[in-house]
C-alpha positions, -999 to +999 in steps of 0.1 A: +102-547-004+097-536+034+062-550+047+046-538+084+011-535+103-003-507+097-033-486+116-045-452+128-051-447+162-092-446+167-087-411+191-071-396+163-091-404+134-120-391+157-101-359+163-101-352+125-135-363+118-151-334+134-138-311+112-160-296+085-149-310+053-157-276+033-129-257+055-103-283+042-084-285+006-106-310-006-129-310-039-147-332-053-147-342-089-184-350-100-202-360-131-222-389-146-203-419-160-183-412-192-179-372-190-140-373-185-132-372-149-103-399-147-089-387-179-092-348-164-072-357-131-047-375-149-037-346-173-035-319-145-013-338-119+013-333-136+011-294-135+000-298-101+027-314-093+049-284-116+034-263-091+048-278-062+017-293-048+017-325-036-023-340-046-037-375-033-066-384-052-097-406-039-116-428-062-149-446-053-149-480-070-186-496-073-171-530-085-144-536-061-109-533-073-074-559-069-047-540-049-023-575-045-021-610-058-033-636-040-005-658-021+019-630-014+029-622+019+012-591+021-023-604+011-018-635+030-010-611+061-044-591+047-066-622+045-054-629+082-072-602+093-044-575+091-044-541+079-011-539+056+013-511+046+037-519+022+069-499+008+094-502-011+119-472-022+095-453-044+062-459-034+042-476-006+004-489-004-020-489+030-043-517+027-072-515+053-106-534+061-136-510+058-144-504+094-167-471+105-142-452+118-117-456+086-149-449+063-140-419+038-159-391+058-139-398+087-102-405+072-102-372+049-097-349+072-066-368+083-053-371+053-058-335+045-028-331+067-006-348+047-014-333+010-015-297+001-048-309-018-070-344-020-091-346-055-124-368-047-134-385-086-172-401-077-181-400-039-211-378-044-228-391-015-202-372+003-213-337+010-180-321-005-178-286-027-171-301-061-166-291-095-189-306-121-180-321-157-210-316-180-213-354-201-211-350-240-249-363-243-267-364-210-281-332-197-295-346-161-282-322-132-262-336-110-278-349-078-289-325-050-259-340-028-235-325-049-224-285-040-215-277-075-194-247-069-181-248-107-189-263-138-172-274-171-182-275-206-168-304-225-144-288-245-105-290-252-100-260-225-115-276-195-082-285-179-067-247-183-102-238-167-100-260-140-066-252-129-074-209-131-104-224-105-079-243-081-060-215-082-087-188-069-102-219-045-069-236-028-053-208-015-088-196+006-092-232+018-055-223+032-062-196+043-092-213+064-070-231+088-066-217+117-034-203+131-024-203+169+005-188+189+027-210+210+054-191+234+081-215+240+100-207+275+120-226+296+137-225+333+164-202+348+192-194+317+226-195+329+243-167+311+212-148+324+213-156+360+169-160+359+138-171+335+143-151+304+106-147+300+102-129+329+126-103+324+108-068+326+110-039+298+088-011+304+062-026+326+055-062+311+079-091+313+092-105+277+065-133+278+038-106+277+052-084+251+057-120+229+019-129+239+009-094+231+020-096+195+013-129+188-026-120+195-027-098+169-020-124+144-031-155+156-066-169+170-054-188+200-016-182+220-007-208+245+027-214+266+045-243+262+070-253+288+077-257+327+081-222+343+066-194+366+042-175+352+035-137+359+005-137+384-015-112+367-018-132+339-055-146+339-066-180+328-029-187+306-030-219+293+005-240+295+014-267+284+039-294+295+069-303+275+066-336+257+086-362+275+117-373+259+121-342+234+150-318+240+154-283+237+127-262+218+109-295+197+097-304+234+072-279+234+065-275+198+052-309+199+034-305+231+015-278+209+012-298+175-005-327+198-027-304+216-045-291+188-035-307+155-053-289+135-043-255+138-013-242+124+014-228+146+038-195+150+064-205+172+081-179+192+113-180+215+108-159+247+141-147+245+130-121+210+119-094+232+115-071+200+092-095+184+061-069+165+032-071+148+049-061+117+074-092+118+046-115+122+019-101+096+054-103+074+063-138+084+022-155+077+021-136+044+043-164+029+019-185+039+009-205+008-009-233-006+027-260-008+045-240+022+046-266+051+069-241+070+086-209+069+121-202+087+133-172+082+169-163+069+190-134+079+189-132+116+208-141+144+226-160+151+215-187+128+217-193+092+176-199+094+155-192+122+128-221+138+120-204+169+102-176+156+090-190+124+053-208+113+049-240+113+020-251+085-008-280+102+014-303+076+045-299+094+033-320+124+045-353+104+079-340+096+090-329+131+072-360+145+094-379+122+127-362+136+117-364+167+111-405+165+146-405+144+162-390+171+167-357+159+156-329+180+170-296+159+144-281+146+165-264+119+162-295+105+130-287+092+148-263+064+159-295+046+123-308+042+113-297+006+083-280+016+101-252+036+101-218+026+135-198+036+126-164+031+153-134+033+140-112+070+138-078+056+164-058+068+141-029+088+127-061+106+153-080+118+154-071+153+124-090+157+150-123+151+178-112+173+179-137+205+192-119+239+210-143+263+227-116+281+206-083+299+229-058+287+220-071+248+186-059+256 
């Protein structure tokens, strides 16, 4: 069994802790003691999980709870003053102290990032939309800090019913997330003797016509890269590459760490027949279980990363290639929450990289 420290970083639990907890896929599972809501959760996670959605569930425990046995190394390690992760091949366990800025309010958020949905069972101090299970005697309504946004009768349907809910609620919570623009660009290309992304067609260099369409679809665009910019572009913001990345992960990560929150369409500067058509087809795969979307049927590549989306989720797989050493983000494909969808064939252009001006 493989034992290490573990902690989050205060900055970043802040970071999530401003986010509004009613934007996020997170619902709370409410009603008095003895109206079902253990037994519930247990009989849907496994059609959850059918469904390809990968569900943590939170449970508030009034009477404390045993997570290890006293004298083994990990609660000796805990009882030390230690927070403790432990893992072995098929599961691991976080151990932490209570401190304010690990309290439940503040760590959700975080974990949202990580599960494609996070089932709260008690909690109802926490000011979370929930779904309320009526209790086969007791009538009381729940308390007034509970944003009942459904309720269910105690009756042998109330699974069936709760699952046709999650599947009207999850996707809009999805759907709330926010989804910027990053243009990736880079220095003088070889083959093409200057900056790609300042190449010219009709009037606007590629970087323009790749901002241009990637407004149209997204909330925010930034640049991500070292590189001249056109001076009549007013206020841009670009950022720096990470340090130590190569290639295209350099400045996809330099976005993902920007703003963590938001989810990302990536776009090479060197597609200068990127449209608004390609786009609006790429984001509508975007799904409750999707963690990222590289398109197939382009070229040159099998699947396509650099003009693909990249789900808020995704951060922790391409940080975790990234610290393994790999810096390809066609590696992505092989995560199991990737979506490969076929580029339809009138829109393929949009995926055709130009290293040479006569391509163009």
């Amino acid at each position: 069994m493989g034992l290490a420290y573990f902690g989050l970083s205060f900055f970043v639990i802040r970071w999530y802790a401003m986010m509004d907890l009613n934007d996020l896929p997170i619902l709370g599972i409410g009603g008095w003691s003895g109206a079902g809501k253990t037994s519930l959760i247990e009989n849907i996670l496994p059609r959850l999980q059918e469904q390809g959605l990968r569900t943590l569930v939170c449970k508030h425990c009034q009477h404390g709870f045993e997570i290890d046995r006293a004298g083994k190394d990990s609660d000796r390690l805990f009882q030390s003053g230690g927070d403790v992760f432990v893992q072995d091949a098929e599961q691991g366990c976080w151990r932490t102290h209570v401190v304010p800025e690990h309290s439940i309010v503040s760590i959700l958020p975080f974990l949202s990032r990580r599960y494609d949905l996070i089932l709260v069972e008690g909690h109802k101090d926490i000011p979370l939309p929930a779904v309320w299970l009526e209790h086969p005697t007791k009538k009381d309504p729940p308390p007034k800090s509970v944003e009942v946004m459904e309720t269910l009768a105690v009756n042998p349907g109330r699974e069936d019913a709760l699952l046709a809910w999650l599947a009207d609620w999850l996707p809009n919570q999805w759907q709330k997330t926010p989804v910027f623009g990053c243009v990736l660009i880079g220095g003088e290309s070889r083959r093409m003797g200057r900056p790609k992304h300042l190449i010219e067609t009709e009037g606007l260099t590629w970087l323009e016509w790749t901002l241009r369409a990637l407004k149209r679809v997204c909330s925010r665009v930034v640049i991500a890269g070292a590189g001249e910019l056109p001076e009549r572009m007013v206020n841009p913001i670009q950022l720096p590459d990470i340090m130590g990345a190569a290639g295209p992960m350099a400045g996809v990560l330099a976005a993902m760490r920007w703003t963590p929150s938001a989810s990302w369409i990536m776009a090479a500067c060197d597609m200068p027949q990127v449209s608004f058509p390609a786009l609006d087809w790429l984001i509508s795969h975007r799904r409750p279980g999707v963690w990222a979307i590289l398109p197939r049927g382009g070229k040159p590549r099998a699947v396509e990363p650099l003009l693909a989306y990249y789900d808020c989720r995704s951060h922790a797989v391409i940080e975790s290639l990234f610290a393994q050493g790999n810096h390809s983000l066609a590696a992505v494909q092989n995560h199991p929450k990737t979506a490969t969808p076929e580029i339809p064939y009138h829109l393929r252009d949009a995926w055709v990289n130009v290293n040479r001006e006569d391509e163009s």
